[in-house]
N, C-alpha and C positions, 0 to 999 in steps of 0.2 A: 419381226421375229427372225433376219438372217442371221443374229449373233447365237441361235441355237444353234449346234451343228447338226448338219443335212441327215445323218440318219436316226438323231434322235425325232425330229422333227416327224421325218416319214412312220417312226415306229409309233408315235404318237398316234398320227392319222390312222393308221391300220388299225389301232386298238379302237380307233370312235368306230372307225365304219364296221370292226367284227361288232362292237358292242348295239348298231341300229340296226346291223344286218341279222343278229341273235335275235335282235326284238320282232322285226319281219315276217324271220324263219318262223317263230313260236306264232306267230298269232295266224298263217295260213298253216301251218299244222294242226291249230287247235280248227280253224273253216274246213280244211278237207277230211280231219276224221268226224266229224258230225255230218256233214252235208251228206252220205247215206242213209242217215237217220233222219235228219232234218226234210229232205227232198220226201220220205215216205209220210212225214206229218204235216206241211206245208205240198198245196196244189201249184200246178204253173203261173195260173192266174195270181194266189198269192204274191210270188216272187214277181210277178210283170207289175205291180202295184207298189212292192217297194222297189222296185228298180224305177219307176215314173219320179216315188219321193226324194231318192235319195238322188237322181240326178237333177230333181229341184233346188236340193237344197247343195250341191255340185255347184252349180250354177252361182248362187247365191254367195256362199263363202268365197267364190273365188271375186264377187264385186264389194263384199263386206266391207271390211278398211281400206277401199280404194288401193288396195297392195303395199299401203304403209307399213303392214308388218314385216316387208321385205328390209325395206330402210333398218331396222333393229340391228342386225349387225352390223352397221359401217360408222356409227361412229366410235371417237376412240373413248369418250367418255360414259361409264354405266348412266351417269346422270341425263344425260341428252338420249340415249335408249331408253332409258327409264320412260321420257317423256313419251318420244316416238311410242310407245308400247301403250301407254295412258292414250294417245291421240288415235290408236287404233281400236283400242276398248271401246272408247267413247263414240267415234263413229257407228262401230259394231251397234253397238247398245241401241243408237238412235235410228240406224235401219232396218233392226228388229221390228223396232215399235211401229216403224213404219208398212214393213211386211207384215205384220198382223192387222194392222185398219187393212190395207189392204185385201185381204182374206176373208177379214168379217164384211166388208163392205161388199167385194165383187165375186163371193164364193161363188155365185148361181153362174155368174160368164167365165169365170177360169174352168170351173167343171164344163160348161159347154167348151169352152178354149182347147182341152186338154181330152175332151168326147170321151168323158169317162166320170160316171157319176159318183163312184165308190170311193171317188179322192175325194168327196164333197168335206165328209168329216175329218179327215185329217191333213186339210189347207189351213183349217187353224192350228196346229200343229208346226207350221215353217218356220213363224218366227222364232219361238224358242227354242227348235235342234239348230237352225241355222246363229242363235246366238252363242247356244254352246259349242258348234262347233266353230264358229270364226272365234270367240276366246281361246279355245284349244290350239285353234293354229297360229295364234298370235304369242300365246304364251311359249309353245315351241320353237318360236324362233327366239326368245328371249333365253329358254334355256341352252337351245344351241349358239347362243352369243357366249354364255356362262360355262360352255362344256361340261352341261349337267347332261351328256347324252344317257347316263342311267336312268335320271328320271324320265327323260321323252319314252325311251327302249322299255321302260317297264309300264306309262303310261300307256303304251299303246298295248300293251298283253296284257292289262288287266280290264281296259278298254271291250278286248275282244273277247278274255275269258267273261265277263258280266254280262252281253249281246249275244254270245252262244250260252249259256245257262240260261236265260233270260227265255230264249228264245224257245229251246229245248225242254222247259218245263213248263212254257203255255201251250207248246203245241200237244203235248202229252194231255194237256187240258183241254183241247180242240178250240182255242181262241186265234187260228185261221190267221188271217192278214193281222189280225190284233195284234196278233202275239210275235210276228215278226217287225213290226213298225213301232210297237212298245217299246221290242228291247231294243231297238236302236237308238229309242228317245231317250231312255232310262240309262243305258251308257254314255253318252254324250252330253248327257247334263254333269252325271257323277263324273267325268273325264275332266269336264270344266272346271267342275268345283274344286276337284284336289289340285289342281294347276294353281288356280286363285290362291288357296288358302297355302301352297307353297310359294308364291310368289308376294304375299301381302307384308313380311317385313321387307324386301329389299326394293319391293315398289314405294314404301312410305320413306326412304331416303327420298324419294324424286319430288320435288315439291311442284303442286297442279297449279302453273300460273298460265292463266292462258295467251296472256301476251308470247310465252316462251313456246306456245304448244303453234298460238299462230306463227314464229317464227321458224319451227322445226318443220311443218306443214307445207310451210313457201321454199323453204332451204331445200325438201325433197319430192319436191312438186313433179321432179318426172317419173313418178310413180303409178299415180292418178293420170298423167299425163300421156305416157306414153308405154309401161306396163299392162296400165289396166285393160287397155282396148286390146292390143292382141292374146293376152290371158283370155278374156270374156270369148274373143272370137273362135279361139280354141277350143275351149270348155264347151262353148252351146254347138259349135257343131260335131264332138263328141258324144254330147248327150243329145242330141237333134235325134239318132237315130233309134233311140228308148221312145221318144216322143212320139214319131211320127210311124214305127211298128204298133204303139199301140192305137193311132186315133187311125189307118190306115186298116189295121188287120184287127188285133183283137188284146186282151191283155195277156191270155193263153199263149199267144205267138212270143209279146214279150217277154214274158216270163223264163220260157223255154229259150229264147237267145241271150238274155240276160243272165240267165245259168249256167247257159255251156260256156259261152265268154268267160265266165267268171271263175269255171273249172279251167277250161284252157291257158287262162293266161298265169295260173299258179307258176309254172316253173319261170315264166317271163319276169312276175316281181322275187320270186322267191330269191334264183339266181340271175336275172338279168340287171335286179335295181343295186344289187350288191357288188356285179363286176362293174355297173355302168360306171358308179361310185368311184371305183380304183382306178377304170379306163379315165373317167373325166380327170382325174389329179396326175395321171400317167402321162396323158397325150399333154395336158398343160407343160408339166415339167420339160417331153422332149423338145416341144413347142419353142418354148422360152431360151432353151439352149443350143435351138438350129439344130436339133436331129433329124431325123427322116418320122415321120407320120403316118404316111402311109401304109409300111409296113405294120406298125402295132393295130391298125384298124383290119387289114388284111386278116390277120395272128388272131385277132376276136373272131373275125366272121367264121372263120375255121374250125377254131375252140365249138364255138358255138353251133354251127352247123353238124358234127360229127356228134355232138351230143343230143341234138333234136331229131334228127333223120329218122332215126326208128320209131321213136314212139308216134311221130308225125302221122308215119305208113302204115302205123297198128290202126290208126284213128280213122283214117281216112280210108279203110275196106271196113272196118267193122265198129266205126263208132258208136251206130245205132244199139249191135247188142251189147257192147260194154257199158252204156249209159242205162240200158233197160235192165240189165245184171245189178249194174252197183247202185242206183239209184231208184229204182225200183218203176213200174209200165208206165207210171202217166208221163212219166222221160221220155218217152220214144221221141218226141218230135225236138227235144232237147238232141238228142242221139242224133236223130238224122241230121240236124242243120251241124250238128260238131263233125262230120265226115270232110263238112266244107269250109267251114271256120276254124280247123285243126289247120290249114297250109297260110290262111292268113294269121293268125297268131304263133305257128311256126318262124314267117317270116318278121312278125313283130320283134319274135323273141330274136333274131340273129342282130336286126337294125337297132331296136330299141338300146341295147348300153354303148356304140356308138356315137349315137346321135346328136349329143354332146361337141360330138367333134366339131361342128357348124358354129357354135359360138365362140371356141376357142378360135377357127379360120376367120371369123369376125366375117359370117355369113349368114346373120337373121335375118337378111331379109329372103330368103329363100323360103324360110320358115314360115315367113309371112303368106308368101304368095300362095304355099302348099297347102295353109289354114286356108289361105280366099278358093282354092280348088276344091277341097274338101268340104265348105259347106255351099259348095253349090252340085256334086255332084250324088253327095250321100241322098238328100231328099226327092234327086232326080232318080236314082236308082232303085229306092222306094218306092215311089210314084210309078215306074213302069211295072211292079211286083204288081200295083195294087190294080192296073190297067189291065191285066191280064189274068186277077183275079187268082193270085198264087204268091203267097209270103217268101217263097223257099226260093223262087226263080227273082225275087227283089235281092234276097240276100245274097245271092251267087253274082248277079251282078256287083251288088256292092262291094263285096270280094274282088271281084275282077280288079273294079276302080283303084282301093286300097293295094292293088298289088303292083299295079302299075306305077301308082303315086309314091309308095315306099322304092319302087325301084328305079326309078327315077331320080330321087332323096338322093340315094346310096350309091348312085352315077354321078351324078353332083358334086357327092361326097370326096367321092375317092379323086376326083381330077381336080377339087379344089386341094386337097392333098399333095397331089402329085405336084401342083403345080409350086403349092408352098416349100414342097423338097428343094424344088426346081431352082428355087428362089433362093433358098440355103447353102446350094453347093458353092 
C-alpha cells in the first residue's frame, strides 16, 4: 500500500477507527443509560452470576480457534483467509461440542468447582454462547480483513441494543438472573447468525479441502503455538478475580465489583480504546521514521490525566452516595468498593491507550512476566481478604498490587522509550 499517498492513507484509517469508535460510543451509551433502571430490576447477586458466566465463556473464546482467527488477516489472498476462517469455524464448532459433553457430564463438580450452585442450570448453556461468540469474533476479523468496518460497528450496536431490550423487558417481568443471561444468549446467537448469513456467498468462493486447511494450520502454527498460551494466561488471570470473589466471599460481593468495574471503566473504553487505536498507528509511524517516542507517550499521559482528575476525586469522597442515588440502595456496597476502584480504573484509563507502546519497542516479554505477576498476586490478595474475614480489605489490597504493577509497566515504558530516542539520535 506505499504507492497510496501518506495522507490519504492516514485519512483512510481515521475514517475506520471514527467508524468502530461510533460503534463503541453507541453501545456503552445505550449500557449506561439503562443501567439505573436495570440495577433497580436486577439484584447484586443477579449481576455476580452473570459476571461468573460471562467470564466463562471470556475464557473460552479466547482458547476457541486456537487464535487462528488472528492469521485472517495476513495473507495476501481472500482465498487462503477464506480457508484460515473455515479452519477457525470448524475448530470452534468441534470445541463446543466438546464444552457441552463436558457440562452435561461434570455439571455436579464444576458447580462444586466454581461453589456456587445456581450456575448448575446454565453450564449447559456455555457451549452454545461460547459457539456464537467464537463465530462472532472470527467472522470480525474477516470483516476487518474486507474493510467492511460498517458492518462489525453496526454488529456490535445492534448486538447491544437486543441484550438491553432483552434484558430490560424480563426484568420488568421479574425473571431475575433469567433474564439477564437469556438476553445475552439471545444476542450472541442472533450476532452470529447475521455474520454467517453475510458471510456465506463469499466463503463459498473458498473451497473446504482439507489437505489445504492442514496446510494453512502448519503454515500458521504459531498461533496455537505461541499466541494461544499468553492470551489464555492473561484472560484467566483477569477473570480469576470474578471467580475467586465469588467462591471466597459471596456472589453479592461479586456482583457489586463486577458493576462498579463495569461503570468505572465506561470512559476507559469509551475514550481510551479509540485514542489507544490512533496512539497505536501514531507511535508506529514515528517509530518507523526515528522520531522521538517518548514525548507522544508523555503528551497522552497528560491529555489523559487532566481529563480524569476530577471526576476520579468526586468518586473517591462520595462514591458510595452517587452509586446509592443513581442506582438505587442495594448499590451501596457497589458504592462503597467504587470509592477505591475509582483510582485503579483512573489509573487504567491513563496507561491503558499507551500500552501498545511495548509491542512496537518490541518488549512482550515484559508483558509476559507482568501476566506471570499478576496471577499469582490477585488470588493472594483475595486470599488474605477472605483470612480476615472482609471482601473490602482483599479488594484494596488488590488495588494496591495493580497500582504498583501498572506503575512499574509505565517505568519500563517510558525508559524503554527513552532509550529507543537515545538510539535515534
Amino acid at each position: 500500500m506505499k504507492w497510496i499517498p501518506e495522507n490519504i492513507r492516514q485519512s483512510q484509517f481515521a475514517k475506520s477507527v471514527f467508524v468502530l469508535a461510533t460503534g463503541t460510543i453507541i453501545v456503552q451509551a445505550i449500557s449506561t443509560l439503562l443501567s439505573p433502571v436495570l440495577s433497580r430490576l436486577y439484584s447484586p447477586e443477579d449481576y455476580g452470576l452473570l459476571a461468573i458466566f460471562t467470564s466463562c465463556i471470556s475464557i473460552l473464546t479466547v482458547i476457541g480457534s486456537f487464535r487462528y482467527e488472528l492469521a485472517i488477516l495476513l495473507p495476501k489472498k481472500n482465498s487462503e483467509a477464506g480457508l484460515i476462517l473455515k479452519l477457525s469455524l470448524i475448530i470452534i464448532i468441534l470445541f463446543s461440542v466438546l464444552v457441552f459433553l463436558i457440562t452435561l457430564v461434570f455439571n455436579h463438580n464444576l458447580v462444586l468447582l466454581f461453589g456456587n450452585e445456581r450456575l448448575s442450570f446454565w453450564l449447559y448453556f456455555l457451549g452454545p454462547v461460547f459457539l456464537a461468540a467464537g463465530v462472532t469474533q472470527s467472522f470480525n476479523y474477516w470483516f476487518n480483513r474486507n474493510k467492511n468496518y460498517k458492518i462489525i460497528s453496526g454488529v456490535r450496536i445492534s448486538q447491544s441494543s437486543v441484550n438491553s431490550a432483552l434484558t430490560l423487558m424480563l426484568g420488568f417481568l421479574k425473571f431475575n438472573t433469567f433474564g439477564l443471561i437469556l438476553s445475552l444468549i439471545i444476542s450472541n446467537i442472533l450476532s452470529s447468525l447475521y455474520l454467517l448469513k453475510r458471510s456465506l456467498l463469499r466463503l463459498s468462493e473458498c473451497s473446504l479441502n482439507f489437505l489445504k486447511l492442514r496446510s494453512v494450520a502448519k503454515k500458521y502454527k504459531e498461533f496455537p503455538l505461541l499466541s494461544l498460551p499468553s492470551a489464555l494466561f492473561d484472560t484467566v488471570s483477569i477473570n480469576s478475580i470474578i471467580f475467586l470473589l465469588n467462591y471466597y466471599f459471596s456472589e453479592s460481593v461479586t456482583g457489586a465489583y463486577s458493576f462498579s468495574l463495569r461503570m468505572l471503566s465506561i470512559p476507559a473504553v469509551v475514550i481510551g480504546t479509540a485514542m489507544g487505536q490512533v496512539f497505536f498507528q501514531k507511535i508506529s509511524e514515528a517509530y518507523s521514521k526515528n522520531e522521538k517516542i517518548s514525548t507522544l507517550i508523555l503528551r497522552s499521559w497528560k491529555v489523559l490525566f487532566l481529563t480524569g482528575i476530577i471526576p476520579t476525586i468526586v468518586l473517591f469522597f462520595f462514591g458510595e452516595e452517587i452509586f446509592t442515588f443513581v442506582f438505587g440502595i442495594k448499590w451501596v456496597e457497589a458504592g462503597r468498593i467504587s470509592e477505591y476502584l475509582c483510582i485503579l480504573t483512573f489509573f487504567m484509563y491513563i496507561s491503558s491507550p499507551t500500552s501498545n507502546a511495548m509491542i512496537v519497542l518490541r518488549k512482550q516479554r515484559i508483558l509476559l512476566w507482568i501476566n506471570i505477576a499478576a496471577f499469582v498476586y490477585r488470588p493472594l490478595a483475595l486470599l488474605f481478604g477472605y483470612s480476615v474475614n472482609n471482601y473490602l480489605t482483599g479488594i484494596i489490597l488488590l488495588i494496591i498490587f495493580e497500582l504498583i504493577q501498572i506503575t512499574a509497566f509505565n517505568i519500563l515504558l517510558m525508559r524503554s522509550a527513552v532509550k529507543a530516542d537515545s538510539n535515534q539520535v
